[in-house]
C-alpha positions as CSV (number, residue, x, y, z in Angstrom):
1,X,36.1,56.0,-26.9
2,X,34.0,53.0,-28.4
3,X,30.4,53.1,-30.2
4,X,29.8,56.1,-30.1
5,X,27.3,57.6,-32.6
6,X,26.4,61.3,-33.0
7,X,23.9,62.3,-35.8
8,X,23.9,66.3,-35.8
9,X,21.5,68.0,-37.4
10,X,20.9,72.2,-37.4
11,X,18.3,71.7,-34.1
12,X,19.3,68.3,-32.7
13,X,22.1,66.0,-31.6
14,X,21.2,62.3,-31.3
15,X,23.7,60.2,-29.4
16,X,24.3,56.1,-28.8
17,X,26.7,55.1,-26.8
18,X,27.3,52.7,-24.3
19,X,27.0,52.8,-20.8
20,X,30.3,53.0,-20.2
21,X,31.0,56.1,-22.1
22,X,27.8,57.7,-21.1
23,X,29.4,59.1,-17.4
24,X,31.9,60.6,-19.8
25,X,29.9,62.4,-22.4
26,X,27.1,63.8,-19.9
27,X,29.5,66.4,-18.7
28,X,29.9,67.7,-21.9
29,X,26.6,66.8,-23.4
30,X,24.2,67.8,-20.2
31,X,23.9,72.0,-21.4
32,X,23.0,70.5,-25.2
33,X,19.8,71.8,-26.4
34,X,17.5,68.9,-28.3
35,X,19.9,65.8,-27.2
36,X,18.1,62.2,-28.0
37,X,20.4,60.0,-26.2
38,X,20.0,56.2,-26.9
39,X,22.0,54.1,-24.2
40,X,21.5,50.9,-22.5
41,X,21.8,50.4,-18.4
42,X,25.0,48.7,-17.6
43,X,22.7,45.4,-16.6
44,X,21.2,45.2,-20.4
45,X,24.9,45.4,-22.3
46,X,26.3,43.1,-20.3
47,X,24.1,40.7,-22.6
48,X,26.0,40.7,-26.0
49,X,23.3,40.4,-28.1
50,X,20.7,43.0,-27.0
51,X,23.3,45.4,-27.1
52,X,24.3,45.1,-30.3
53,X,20.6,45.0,-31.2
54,X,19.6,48.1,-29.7
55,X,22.7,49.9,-31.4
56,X,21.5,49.2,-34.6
57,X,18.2,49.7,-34.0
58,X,19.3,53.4,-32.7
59,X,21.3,54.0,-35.8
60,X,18.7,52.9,-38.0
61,X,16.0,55.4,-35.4
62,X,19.0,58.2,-36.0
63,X,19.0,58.1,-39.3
64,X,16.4,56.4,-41.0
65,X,14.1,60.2,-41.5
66,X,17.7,62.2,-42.6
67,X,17.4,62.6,-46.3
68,X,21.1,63.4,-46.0
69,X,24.0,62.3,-43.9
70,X,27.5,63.6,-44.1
71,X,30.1,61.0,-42.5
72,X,34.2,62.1,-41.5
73,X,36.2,60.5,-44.1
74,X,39.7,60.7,-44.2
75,X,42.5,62.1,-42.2
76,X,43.7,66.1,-42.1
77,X,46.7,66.2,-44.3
78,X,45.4,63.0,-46.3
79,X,43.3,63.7,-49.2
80,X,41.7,60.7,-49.9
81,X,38.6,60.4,-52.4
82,X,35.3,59.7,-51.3
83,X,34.1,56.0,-51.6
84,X,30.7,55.3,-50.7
85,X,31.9,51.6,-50.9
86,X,33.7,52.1,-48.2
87,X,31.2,53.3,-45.7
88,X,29.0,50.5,-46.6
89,X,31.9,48.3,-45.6
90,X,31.5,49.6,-41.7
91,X,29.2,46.7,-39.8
92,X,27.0,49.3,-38.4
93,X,26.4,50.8,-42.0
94,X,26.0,47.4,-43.4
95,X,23.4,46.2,-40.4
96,X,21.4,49.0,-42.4
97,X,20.4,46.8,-45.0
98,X,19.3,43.9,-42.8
99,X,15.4,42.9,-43.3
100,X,15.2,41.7,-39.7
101,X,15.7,45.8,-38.8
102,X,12.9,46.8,-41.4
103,X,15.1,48.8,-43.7
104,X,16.4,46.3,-46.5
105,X,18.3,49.0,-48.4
106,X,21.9,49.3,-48.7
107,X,22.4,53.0,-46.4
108,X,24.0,54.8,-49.1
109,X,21.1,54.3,-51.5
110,X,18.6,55.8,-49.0
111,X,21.0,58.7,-47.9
């Protein structure tokens, strides 16, 4: 399953995904207390662009108020250590940073 982005907090779940995973996740997803779920109609990510814009202006909404974020590293069986370097090699993590989205800081300096 592709972009898909869950931010879980103690009373929350934020989700992005895109409308072709969403008539997979609402089965699972519909009995979730406190969901925020950020998805485009199937019209709106047929155009490239808006789509990509609208996922990173839902990660950056996700995110942006979390004074902490904990993100999967890793592999079970492979212990690996922890580079923040190489989250902020992801696209999404690194659209963080962009001015044009408002933040202009790297996203593990703010997190």
């Amino acid at each position: 399953m592709e972009d898909v982005v869950l931010v879980i907090g103690s009373n929350f779940v934020d989700i992005y995904c895109n409308p072709v995973n969403v008539s997979i996740l609402l089965p699972v997803i519909s009995c979730w207390p406190n969901i925020q779920l950020y998805c485009l109609g199937k019209d709106e990510f047929e155009d490239g662009d808006l789509a990509e814009d609208f996922k990173v202006r839902s990660f950056i909404k996700m995110t942006l108020e979390r004074s902490k974020i904990g993100v999967p590293f890793g592999s079970p069986g492979r212990r690996q250590k922890f580079d923040s370097m190489l989250v902020e090699k992801w696209p999404l993590i690194q659209s963080y940073a962009l001015e044009d989205f408002g933040c202009g800081v790297f996203f593990t300096m703010h997190h």
